[in-house]
N, C-alpha and C positions, 0 to 999 in steps of 0.2 A: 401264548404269544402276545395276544391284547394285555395280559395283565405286566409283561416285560416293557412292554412300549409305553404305557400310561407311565409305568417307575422311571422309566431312562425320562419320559417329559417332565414329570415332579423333577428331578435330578434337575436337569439342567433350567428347570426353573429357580431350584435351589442355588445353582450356582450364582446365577444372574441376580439375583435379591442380593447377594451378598456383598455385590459391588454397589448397589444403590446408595445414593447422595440422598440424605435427608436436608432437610430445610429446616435452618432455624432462624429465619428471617423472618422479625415482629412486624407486618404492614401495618402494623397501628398502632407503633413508634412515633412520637412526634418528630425524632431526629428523621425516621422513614416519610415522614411526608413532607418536611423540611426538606429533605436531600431532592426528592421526586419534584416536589415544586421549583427548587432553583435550576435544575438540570433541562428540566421540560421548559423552563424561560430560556435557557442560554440557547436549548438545540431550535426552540420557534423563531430565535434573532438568526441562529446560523441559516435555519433553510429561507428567510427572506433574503439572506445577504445571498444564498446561494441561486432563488429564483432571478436577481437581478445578474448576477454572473452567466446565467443560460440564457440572456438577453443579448448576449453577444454586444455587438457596439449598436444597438437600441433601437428604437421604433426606423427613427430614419434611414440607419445603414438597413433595419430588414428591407423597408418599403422600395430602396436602390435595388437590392439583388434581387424582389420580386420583378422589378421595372426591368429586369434583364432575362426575365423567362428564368429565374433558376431558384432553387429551394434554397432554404437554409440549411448549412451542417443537420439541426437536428431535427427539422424536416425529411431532413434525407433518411435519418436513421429511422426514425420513425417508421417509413415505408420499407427501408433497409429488415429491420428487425421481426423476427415468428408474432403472428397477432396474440397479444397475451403476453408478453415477456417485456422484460426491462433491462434498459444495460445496465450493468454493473459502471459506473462509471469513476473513471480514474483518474487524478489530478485535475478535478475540478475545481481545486483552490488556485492552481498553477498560476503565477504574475500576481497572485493580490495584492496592492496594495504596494507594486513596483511600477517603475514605467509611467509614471504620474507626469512627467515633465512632457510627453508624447500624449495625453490622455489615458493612458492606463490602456492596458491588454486582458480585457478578462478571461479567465481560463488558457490564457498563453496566445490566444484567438485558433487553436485546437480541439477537438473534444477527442479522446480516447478511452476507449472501456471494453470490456467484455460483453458481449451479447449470443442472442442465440439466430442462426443464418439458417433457414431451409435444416432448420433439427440440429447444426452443430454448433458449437463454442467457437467465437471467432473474435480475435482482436479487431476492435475498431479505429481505425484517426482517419478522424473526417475535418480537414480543413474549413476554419469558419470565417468565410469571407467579407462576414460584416463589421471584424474587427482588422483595422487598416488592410484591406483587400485580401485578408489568409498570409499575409506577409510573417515571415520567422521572427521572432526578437529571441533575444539567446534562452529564454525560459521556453520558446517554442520548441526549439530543439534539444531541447535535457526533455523533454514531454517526451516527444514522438519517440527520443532515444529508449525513456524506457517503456514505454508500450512495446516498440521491439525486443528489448531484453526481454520481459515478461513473455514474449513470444515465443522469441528464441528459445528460452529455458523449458519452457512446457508444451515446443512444436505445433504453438497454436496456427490455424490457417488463421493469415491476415489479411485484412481488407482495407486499401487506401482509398479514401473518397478528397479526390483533389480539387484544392481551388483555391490557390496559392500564388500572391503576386512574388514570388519569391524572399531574400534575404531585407529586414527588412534595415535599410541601405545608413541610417543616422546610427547604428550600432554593430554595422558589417565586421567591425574588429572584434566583438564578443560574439559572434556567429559564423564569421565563415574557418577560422584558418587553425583550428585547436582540435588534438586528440577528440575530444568529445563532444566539436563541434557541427556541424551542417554536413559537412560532407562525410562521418561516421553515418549516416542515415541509408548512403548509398552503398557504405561497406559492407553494414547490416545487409541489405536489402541481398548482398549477391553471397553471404553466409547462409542467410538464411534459406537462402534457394540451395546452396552446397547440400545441406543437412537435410532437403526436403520439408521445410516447412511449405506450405501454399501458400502465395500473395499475389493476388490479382489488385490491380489499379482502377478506378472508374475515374476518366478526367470530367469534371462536370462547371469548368470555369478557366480559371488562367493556370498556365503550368510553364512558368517560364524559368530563361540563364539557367544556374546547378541544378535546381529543381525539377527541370525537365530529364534528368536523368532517372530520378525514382521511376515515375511507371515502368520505364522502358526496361529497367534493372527486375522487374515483377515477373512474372508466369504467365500471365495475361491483362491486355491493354482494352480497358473500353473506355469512350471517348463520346461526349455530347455536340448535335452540331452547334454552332454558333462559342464552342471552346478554343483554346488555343493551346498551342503544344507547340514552343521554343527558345533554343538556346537565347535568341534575343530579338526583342520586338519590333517592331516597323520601322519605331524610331530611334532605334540604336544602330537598329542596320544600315541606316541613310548615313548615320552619323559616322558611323564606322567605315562604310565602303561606298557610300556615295549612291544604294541603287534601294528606288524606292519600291515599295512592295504593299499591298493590301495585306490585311492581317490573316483573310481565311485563306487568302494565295499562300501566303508564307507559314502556316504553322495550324491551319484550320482541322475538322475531323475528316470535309471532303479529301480535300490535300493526303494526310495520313492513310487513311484508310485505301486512296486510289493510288497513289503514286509513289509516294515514302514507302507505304507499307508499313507505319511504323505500329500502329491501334489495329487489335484484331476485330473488334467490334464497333462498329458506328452504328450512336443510335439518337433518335431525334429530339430527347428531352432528358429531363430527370428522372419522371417515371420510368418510362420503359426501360431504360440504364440500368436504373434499380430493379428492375423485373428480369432484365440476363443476368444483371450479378449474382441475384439471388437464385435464378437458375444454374450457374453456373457452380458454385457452393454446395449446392445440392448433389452434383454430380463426383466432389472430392471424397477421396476413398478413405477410409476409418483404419489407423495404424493397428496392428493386430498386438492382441497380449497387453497385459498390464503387472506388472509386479506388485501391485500394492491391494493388499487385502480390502475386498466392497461386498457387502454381502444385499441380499436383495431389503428394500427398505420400505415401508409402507409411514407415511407422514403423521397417518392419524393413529397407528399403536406405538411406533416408536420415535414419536416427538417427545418431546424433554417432560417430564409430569410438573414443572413450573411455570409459572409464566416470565415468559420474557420481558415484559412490562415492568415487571419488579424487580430488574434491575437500574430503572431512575432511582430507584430509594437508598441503592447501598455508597452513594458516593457525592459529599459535598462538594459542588464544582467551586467554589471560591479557591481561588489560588492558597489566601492566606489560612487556610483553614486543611491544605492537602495533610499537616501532618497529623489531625485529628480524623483522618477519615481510615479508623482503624474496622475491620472487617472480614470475614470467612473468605478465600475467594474459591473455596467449595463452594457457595453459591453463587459464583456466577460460572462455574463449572456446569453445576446440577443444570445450568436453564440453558447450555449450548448444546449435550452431550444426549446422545439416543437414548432414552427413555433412564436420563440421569443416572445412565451406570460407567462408574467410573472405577480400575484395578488401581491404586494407589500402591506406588511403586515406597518400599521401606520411612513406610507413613509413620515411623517412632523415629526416624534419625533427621537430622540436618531439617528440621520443621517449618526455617523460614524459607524452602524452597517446596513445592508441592509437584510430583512427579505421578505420573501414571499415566493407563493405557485406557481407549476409547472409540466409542467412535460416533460420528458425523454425519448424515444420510447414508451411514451406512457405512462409510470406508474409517476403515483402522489411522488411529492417530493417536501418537505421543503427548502428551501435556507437561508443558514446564512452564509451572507460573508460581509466582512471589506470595507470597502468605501474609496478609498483613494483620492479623491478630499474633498481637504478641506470646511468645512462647518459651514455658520454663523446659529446660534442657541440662542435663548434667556435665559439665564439662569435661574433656576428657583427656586434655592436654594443657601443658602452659603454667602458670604458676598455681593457678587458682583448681586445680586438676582435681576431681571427684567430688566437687562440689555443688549447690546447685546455682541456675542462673537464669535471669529473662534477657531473653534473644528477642530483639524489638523485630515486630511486623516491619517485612519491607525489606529490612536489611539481608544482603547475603551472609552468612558466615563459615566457617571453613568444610563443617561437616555438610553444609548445606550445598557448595560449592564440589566437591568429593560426589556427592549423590549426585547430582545433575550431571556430571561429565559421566558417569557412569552411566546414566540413565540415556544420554543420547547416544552413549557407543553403543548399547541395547539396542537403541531405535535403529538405527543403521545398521547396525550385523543384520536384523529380523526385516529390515526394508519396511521401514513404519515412517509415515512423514509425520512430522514434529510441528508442532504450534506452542508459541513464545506465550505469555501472559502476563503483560510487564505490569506493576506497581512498585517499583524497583530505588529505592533510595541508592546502592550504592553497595559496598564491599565494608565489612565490621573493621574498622580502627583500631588502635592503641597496643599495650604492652603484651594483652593476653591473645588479641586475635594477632598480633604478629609472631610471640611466640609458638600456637598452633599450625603456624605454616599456610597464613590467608594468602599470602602470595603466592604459596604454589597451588595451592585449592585449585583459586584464582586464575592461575597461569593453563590450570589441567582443564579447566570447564570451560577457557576463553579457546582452547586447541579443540577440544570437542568440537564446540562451536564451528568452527573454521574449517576443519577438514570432513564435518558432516554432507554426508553425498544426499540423502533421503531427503526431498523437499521439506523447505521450511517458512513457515508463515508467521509473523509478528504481529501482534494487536497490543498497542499501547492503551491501556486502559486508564491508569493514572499516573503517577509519576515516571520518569526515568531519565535514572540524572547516570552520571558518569560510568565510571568502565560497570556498572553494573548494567547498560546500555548494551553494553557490548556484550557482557559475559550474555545476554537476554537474547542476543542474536540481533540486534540493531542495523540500520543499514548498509554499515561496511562491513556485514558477514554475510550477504549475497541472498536474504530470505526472497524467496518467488512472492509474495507480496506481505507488505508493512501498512497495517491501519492501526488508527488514531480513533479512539469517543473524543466526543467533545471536553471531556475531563481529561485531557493527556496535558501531561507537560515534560516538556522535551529539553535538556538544555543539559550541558556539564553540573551542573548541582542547582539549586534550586534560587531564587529570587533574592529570599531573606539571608541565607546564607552566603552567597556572593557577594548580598551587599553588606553584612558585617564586616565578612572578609575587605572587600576592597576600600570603605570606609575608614577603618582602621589603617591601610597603606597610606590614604591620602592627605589623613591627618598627620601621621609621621612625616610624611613630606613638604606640607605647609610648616608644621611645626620647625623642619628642620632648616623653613626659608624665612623661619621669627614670626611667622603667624599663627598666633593660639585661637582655636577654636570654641565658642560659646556648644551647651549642651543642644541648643536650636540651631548654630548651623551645622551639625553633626549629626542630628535628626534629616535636614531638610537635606541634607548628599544622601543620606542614608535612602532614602525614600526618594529621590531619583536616579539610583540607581536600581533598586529595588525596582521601579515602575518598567524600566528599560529593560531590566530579566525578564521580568516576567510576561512583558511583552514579546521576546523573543523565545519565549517558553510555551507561548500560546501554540497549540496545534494548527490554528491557522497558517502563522506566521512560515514554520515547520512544511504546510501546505503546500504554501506560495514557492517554493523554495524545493519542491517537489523530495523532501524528505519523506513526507509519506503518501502511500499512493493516493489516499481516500480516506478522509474523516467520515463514520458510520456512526448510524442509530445505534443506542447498545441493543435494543431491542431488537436490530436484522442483523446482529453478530451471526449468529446458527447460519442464516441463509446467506449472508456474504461468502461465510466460511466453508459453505456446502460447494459454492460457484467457483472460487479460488480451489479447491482440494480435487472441484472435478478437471480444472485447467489445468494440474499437475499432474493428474493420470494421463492426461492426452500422450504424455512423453513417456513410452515405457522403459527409456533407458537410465539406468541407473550405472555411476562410476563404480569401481573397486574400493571399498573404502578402505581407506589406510592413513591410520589417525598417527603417522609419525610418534618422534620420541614425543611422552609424557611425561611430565615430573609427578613424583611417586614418593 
């Protein structure tokens, strides 16, 4: 019997070796410490730009809202969050570098993230009242919208921390009155109650006009004394109907909690607020069942056998330089995945797409990511048929496009969530890739995409320009969350090639109005245009703009990706999948 049991352990020791990622990444590369050097400067400019954005609107607005007895947003969290943990935080770019003509909104004057409450996962927006009083500007509310999406889709309990002077009043046309504007927040709020998500409200500041609807739309209401909770304030109500009122008479937590009825909790500060919340959190029950394969996980046997850190070296962050940053992205595979074992799904076909099965602290996951080491491939159709060819890193091409729709109709029959891995130039061009039928490849892996039920998460790592964006699972195919490294670029096609392209139009047009242009000032369009892509190519830019949830460390990829996959289990319901007609 003992000598059966040792053979079946050998065995499936054997098995597992055979899926391991080896490493052939030289750390003592000059291009390797090149790459590691520029990267580790770009990410130490981001997290300064990012410690000055968790300043909210800055010493003085803090020293106000202490001069009012009440914490900051992330003060609050702080005491909010299990001691030891950190939120996952999400659209911390959110307004950069918008809103300038107002003084700028940093972080939307919002914070929203994932954290951990009394032992569970719980969505956070905690209004930040230091930036124009917690007041909405229209990037406030595309924020909190999708922190509810992300809720909604993974039934995470959510938790409001309010302190919000409402809409914020110079921009009320791009906040209140739109499909997916201010008042979507309240629609949410009484969906997500439908569906049994949990959202309790803590009012710990102003909660006035529309805004006062959120709590009341919640599960349960706690309220700080010296807060306010109403439709409209002292001085609107004189103005309106002539009858004057004290603030805590008309809308105070005494008021609510004695008379209205409207707060189930009144409590005398921000701590203690924060000490029901988190008792009360404690008390929300754990949805039963999960569908998605998690096996038990220990950190220190089955962490990745590479380090994480070595991935600064595989990738020049210079824009100009993205199309020489050619590389395995099995290694950056080997340094996300459980003890770097990875099933490589028909690893001889379609080579510029890399497919296989995995997993992540534990739980099973699909992998679809872009290959950027170029690759000889025999072709198999088209005029050039049974010959050989190099299939440039990056690019899709038809066989490669064929195998990934396939690979994620796999994932979803077997109930596998799926992660993206873009370095994605685009879809292969010209006479042979359209004789091979790259449009319909194309068309089959973009319907994959789309009609996939099984939770899906995108990490932009380096490029991703046009419908190869898309076919990658981009943000208009519904991924439960989209991150950025600081080497992402994001745009319909890239910088340099935009700006030939449009350079080229606008010379034809001056020419066509009798003005010829010198080689210098054809250069000099050239290269402002060029400046302009690639500025709006930056991940930041992407950010602000709340395209992607969270620009991340490459190095806390693994653990982001641990935190996100555990927030999609929360929802154990999966749709029927039914990938419609395919073209074939």
């Amino acid at each position: 019997m003992l000598t059966s049991l040792l053979r079946a352990v050998a065995m499936a020791e054997d098995v597992g070796s055979e899926g391991r990622l080896e490493s052939r990444l030289d750390v003592r590369a000059a291009r390797f410490a090149s790459n590691r050097a520029a990267l580790l400067s770009l990410l130490e400019g981001m997290r300064e730009q990012e410690a000055v954005i968790r300043q909210g609107g800055g010493g003085k607005a803090i020293e106000a809202q202490h001069g009012k007895g009440r914490l900051t947003a992330r003060e609050r969290l702080a005491l909010l969050l299990d001691e030891g943990t950190e939120v996952l935080e999400l659209g911390l770019w959110a307004a950069h570098g918008m809103y300038e003509e107002f003084g700028g909104a940093p972080g939307a004057g919002v914070v929203t993230g994932l954290g951990r409450v009394s032992g569970k996962l719980c969505m956070i927006v905690a209004n930040d009242a230091t930036v124009k009083a917690g007041a909405f500007f229209p990037m406030t509310a595309k924020k909190v919208l999708r922190a509810q999406t992300i809720a909604l889709e993974n039934r995470i309990p959510t938790l409001y921390l309010v302190d919000s002077a409402g809409v914020f009043l110079p921009l009320q046309e791009d906040v209140f009155p739109d499909q997916d504007d201010f008042g979507r927040v309240f629609r949410n709020n009484a969906v997500m109650s439908s569906l049994g998500v949990p959202q309790i409200t803590a009012i710990m500041g102003m909660c006035v006009a529309g805004g006062a609807y959120l709590p009341v739309m919640t599960d349960s209401v706690l309220m700080t004394e010296g807060s306010g909770l109403f439709l409209a304030g002292p001085s609107l109500v004189q103005a309106a109907i002539g009858q004057k009122s004290d603030p805590e008479e008309l809308g105070g937590a005494a008021m609510h909690a004695e008379i209205s009825g409207t707060v189930d909790f009144k409590e005398p500060n921000d701590h203690l607020c924060i000490a029901r919340l988190r008792s009360l959190v404690g008390k929300i029950g754990v949805r039963p069942g999960a569908p998605f394969s998690v096996v038990p996980f220990d950190e220190g046997k089955d962490a990745p056998r590479f380090p994480a850190e070595e991935m600064y070296g595989l990738i020049d962050p210079d824009p100009a330089k993205a199309a020489t940053n050619v590389y395995d992205m099995r290694e950056v595979i080997a340094r996300l995945v459980d003890r770097s074992e990875f099933d490589e799904y028909k690893a001889d076909f379609g080579r510029t797409v890399l497919c296989g099965y995995a997993r992540i602290g534990g739980r099973a996951v699909g992998i679809v990511a872009n290959q950027k080491v170029h690759q000889q491939q025999t072709v198999a159709m088209g005029p050039q048929a049974g010959s050989k060819r190099t299939e440039f890193g990056g690019v899709i091409y038809t066989e490669s496009a064929q195998k990934a729709a396939r690979f994620i109709m796999d994932c979803n029959q077997s109930l596998v969530p799926l992660i993206f891995l873009h370095d994605v130039n685009g879809f292969m061009v010209g006479k042979d890739a359209e004789w091979s039928g790259i449009i319909r490849a194309g068309a089959k892996m973009v319907s994959a995409v789309s009609t996939s039920v099984v939770p899906k998460i995108t990490v932009i790592v380096g490029g991703s320009f046009g419908a190869g964006h898309y076919a990658m699972c981009g943000k208009a195919y519904d991924p439960r969350f989209i991150f950025a490294w600081p080497t992402a670029r994001y745009a319909v096609m890239s910088g340099a090639s935009a700006a030939n392209t449009l350079v080229e139009v606008r010379v034809k047009q001056m020419e066509r109005g009798g003005k010829h242009l010198s080689e210098a000032e054809k250069k000099a369009i050239f290269e402002e245009i060029k400046a302009t892509y690639d500025a709006q190519a930056d991940p930041r830019y992407g950010a602000a703009r709340m395209w992607v949830d969270a620009i991340i460390d490459p190095a806390k990829t693994r653990e982001v990706l641990m935190t996100a996959l555990e927030a999609c289990a929360v929802n154990p319901e999966v749709a029927k999948f039914n990938p419609g007609v395919l073209q074939t």
